[in-house]
N, C-alpha and C positions, 0 to 999 in steps of 0.2 A: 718407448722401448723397441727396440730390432727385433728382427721373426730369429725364436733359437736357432742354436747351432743344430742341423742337419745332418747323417749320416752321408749321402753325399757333399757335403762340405769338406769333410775331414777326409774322405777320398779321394776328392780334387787338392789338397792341400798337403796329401800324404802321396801324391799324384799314383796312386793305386785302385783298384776296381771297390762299386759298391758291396757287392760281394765278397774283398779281401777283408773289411772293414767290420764285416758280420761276422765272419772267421773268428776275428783279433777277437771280438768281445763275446762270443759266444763258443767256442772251438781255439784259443790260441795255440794250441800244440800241433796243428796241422800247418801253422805258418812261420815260415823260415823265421827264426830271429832278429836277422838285422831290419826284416820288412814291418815285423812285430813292435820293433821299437820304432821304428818310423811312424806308423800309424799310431803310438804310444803318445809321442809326442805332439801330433798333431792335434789329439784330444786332448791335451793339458793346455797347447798351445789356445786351441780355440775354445776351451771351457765345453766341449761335450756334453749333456746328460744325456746318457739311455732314455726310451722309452718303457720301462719296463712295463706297462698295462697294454701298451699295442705288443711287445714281445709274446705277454704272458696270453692274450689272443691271439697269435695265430699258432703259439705253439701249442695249447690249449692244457699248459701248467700252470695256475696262478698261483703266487706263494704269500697270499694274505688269507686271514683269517676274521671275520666282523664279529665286531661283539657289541650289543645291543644291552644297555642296561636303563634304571630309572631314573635315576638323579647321577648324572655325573660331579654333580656337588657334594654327592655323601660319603664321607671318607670311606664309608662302608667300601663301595663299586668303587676309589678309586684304589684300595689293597684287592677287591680282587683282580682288578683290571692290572696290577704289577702281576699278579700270580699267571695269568692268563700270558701278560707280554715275555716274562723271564720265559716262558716255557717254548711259543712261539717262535721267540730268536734263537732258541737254541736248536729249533726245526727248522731256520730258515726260510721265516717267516714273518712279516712283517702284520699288524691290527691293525682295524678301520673300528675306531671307538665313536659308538653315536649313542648320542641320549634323546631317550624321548619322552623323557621330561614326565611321564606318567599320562603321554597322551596316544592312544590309539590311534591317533589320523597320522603324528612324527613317528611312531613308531611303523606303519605302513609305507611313507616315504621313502625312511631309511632302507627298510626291506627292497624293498624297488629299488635302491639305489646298490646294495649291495651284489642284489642279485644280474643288475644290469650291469660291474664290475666284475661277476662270475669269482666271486672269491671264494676260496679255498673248502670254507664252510663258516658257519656263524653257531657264537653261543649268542641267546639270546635269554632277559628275564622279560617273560612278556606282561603287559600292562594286564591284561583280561584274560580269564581265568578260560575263555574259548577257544583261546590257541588259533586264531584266526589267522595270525601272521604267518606263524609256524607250519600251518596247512600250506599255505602258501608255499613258503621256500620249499617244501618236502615235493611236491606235485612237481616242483621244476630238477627235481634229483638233486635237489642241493642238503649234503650234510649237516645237520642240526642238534645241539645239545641245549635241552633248557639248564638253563642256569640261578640257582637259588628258589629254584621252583621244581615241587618232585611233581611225576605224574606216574598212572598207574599203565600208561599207553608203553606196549612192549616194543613196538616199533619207535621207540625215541629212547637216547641217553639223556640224565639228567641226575644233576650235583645239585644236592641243596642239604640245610641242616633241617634237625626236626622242631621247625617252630613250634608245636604245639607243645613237645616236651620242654622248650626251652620255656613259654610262658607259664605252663604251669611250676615250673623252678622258681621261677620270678615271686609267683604269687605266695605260693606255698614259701618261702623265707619271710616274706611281709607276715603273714600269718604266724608263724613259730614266734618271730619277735616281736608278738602281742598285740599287734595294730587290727584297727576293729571298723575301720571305714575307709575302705581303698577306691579309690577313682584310676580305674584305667584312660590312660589318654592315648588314642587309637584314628588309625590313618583312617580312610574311605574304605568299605567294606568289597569292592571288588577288589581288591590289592591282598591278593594268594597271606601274603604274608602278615598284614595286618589282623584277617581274617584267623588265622592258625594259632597265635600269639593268644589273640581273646576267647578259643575256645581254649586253650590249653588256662587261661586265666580261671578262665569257667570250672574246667575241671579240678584243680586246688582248694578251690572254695568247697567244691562236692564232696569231694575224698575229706575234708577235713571235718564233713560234718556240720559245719555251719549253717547258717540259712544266707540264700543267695543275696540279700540285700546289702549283706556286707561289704560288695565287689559293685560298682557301678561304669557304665563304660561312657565315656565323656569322645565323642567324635570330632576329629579338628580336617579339616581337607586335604592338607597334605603333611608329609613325614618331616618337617622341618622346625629349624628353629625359631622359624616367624610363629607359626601353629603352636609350638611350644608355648612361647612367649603369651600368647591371644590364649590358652588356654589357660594359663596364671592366672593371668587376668580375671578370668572370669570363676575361678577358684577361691579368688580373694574375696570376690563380691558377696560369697553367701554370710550368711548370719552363721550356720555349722559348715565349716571346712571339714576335709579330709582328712587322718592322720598319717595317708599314705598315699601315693602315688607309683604306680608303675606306666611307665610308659613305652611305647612299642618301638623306637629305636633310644639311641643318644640322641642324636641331634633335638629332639622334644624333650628330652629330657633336660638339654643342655641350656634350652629357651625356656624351659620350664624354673629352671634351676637360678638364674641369672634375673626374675622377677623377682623369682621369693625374696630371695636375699638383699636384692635395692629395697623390698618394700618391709625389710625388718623378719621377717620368718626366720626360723633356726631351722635347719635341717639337719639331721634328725629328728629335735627335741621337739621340735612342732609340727613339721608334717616333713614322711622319708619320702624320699626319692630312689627308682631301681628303672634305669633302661635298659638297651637293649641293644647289642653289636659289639660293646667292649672295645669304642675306637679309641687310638691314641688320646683325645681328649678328655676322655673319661676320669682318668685316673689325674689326668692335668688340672679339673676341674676344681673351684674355690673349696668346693668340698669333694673330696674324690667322690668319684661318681659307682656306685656298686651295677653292675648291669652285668648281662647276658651275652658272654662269649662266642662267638664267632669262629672258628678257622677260615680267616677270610683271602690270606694266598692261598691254605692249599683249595680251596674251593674253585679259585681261580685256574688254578697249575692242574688240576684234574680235571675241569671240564676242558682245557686245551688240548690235553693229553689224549680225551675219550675223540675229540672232534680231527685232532687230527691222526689218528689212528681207523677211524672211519671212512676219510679221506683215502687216506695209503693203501688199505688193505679192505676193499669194500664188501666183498666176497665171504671174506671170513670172521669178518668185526660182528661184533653178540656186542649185544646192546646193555648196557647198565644201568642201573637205578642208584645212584652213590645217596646216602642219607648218616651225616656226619650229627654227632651227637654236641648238643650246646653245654657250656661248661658257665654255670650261674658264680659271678665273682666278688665277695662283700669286701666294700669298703664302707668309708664311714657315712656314708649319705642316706644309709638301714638301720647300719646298726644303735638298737636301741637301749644301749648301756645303762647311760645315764636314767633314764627312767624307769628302766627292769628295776633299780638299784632304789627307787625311793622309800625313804621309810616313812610309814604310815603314822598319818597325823591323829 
C-alpha cells in the first residue's frame, strides 16, 4: 500500500500554498471560488482524507464522545448505544464504542485509550462498583456520565433504571400467580445491576409475607446465554425442580428457555420463566418471553444529552441523577392460566 494522500500533495497538485489548502477545508469562505474549486478537485482527484484526530488536537475541539459498556453483545447496550449515537450525530458528533467485556483490566485500557484521544467526554457503565475508572477520567477534567448505573456522588451525571424496583415487579408477579419455588438465576455479585435485581427479588418475597426460602438465587458467571443454557442444565438435574424462574437479564433467560423446551419442560405449565430488559427477542421467543422493561434508547439519548451539555457549557451544567422507572411486561412464559383453572380431583 502507498504512504496516504497528504495535505501538501494536494497543494502541489492544486499548485497553491499548504496554508490555502487548510482555508478550503476548514475556513472555505475566505477563499476565492475559482481557487476553491481547484483545490476541490484536487482532493477528489487524489482521494484526500482529512485528518480529523490530528485537526481536533491542535485545535483542541474534539467531536467524539466514548462510550464504554459491558457486553457489546447484548442487545440491551447495543439499543442503548443507537440512543447514545442518534443523539451524538445530531451534535456533531461522532462514538468510540468499547466493550469491556466485564473485565476491569479492558475496561482500564479502553479508558487510557480514550482519554489519550481526548474525546469529547465518555458515558461509561463501569464493571466494579468502585468507580476506579471513573476517578480516573474525572482527575484528567474529562466529562463523565455513568450510564445504567446510579450513584449518590453529586459530582457525577448518571442515567440508569431502578433495578431494584424492577426486580422486585419480577418476583412479586411470579408470586400473585401462585408459584411457590422460584430460583433466581443471577450474574456475579460485583455487577451494580445483578446485585439491585436480587435485592429488589428479596424484597417481593418480604412485603408478601412469605418465608424467605421460597426465592433461591442460583449464581451463573456471566449475563449470557451460554450461563442461561449451564443454568437449565443444572435445574434439570434435581430430583424437585423449580416451578419458577426469574432471571436477571433476557439473554439467561433466553439460554434458559431454549434447554427447557429441547428437554421437554412446558413453560408455563411446569416451570415459568420472567427476564429481564424486554429485548426485541423476548417477545420473538418459542414462548414469548414476559420480562422487565427497559427504556433502553432513551437511556441512551439522555445520557448523551447530559455529557454533551457538560461538555459545552462547563460553568453552568448541575449535575443529574436520571432514575427511569422499569415497566414489568406479561406474556405467556408466567402466565399461569391453565393451572390457576384446575378442577380439584
Amino acid at each position: 500500500m502507498g504512504s496516504p494522500v497528504s495535505i501538501r500533495d494536494v497543494a502541489t497538485r492544486a499548485k497553491v500554498s499548504v496554508g490555502t489548502v487548510s482555508n478550503v477545508l476548514n475556513r472555505p469562505e475566505v477563499v476565492a471560488p475559482a481557487t476553491r474549486d481547484r483545490v476541490m478537485g484536487a482532493i477528489e482527484e487524489l482521494g484526500f482524507v482529512r485528518n480529523d484526530a490530528a485537526r481536533q488536537l491542535r485545535s483542541g475541539t474534539p467531536r467524539a464522545i466514548g462510550l464504554v459498556v459491558l457486553d457489546v453483545g447484548n442487545p440491551f447496550f447495543t439499543d442503548v448505544a443507537r440512543g447514545v449515537e442518534d443523539t451524538a450525530s445530531e451534535a456533531g458528533h461522532a462514538v468510540i464504542l468499547c466493550n469491556s467485556d466485564g473485565s476491569s483490566q479492558r475496561e482500564s485500557r479502553h479508558v487510557e485509550l480514550l482519554a489519550e484521544q481526548r474525546v469529547h467526554g465518555v458515558l461509561i457503565t463501569p464493571v466494579d462498583t468502585d468507580l476506579a475508572a471513573v476517578r480516573r477520567l474525572r482527575d484528567r477534567g474529562m466529562s463523565v456520565v455513568l450510564l445504567d448505573h446510579p450513584t449518590a456522588d453529586p459530582g457525577l451525571c448518571a442515567v440508569a433504571v431502578d433495578d431494584r424496583a424492577g426486580g422486585e415487579q419480577a418476583v412479586t408477579h411470579l408470586l400473585a400467580e401462585g408459584y411457590e419455588r422460584i430460583v433466581m438465576v443471577n450474574g456475579p455479585s460485583h455487577v451494580h445491576q445483578a446485585r439491585q435485581r436480587h435485592e429488589g427479588a428479596v424484597d417481593a418475597v418480604r412485603k408478601s409475607g412469605r418465608d424467605s426460602g421460597v426465592l433461591e438465587e442460583l449464581k451463573v458467571p456471566a449475563l449470557n446465554v451460554v450461563s442461561g443454557q449451564r443454568a437449565a442444565e443444572q435445574l434439570l438435574a434435581r430430583s424437585v425442580r423449580p416451578d419458577a424462574v426469574f432471571c436477571a437479564n433476557d439473554l439467561l433467560a433466553l439460554g434458559l428457555l431454549q434447554v427447557l423446551v429441547r428437554a421437554g419442560v412446558r413453560v408455563p405449565e411446569d416451570i415459568a420463566i420472567v427476564g429481564y430488559d424486554d429485548i426485541d427477542f423476548a417477545a420473538a421467543a418459542a414462548v414469548p418471553l414476559t420480562s422487565v422493561r427497559q427504556p433502553r434508547q432513551l437511556i441512551g439519548r439522555t445520557a448523551a444529552e447530559l455529557v454533551i451539555a457538560e461538555t459545552m457549557t462547563p460553568g453552568e451544567h448541575e449535575h443529574q441523577h436520571v432514575l427511569f422507572a422499569p415497566e414489568l411486561v406479561v406474556r405467556e412464559s408466567s402466565r399461569r392460566v391453565q393451572r390457576s383453572r384446575r378442577r380439584p380431583r
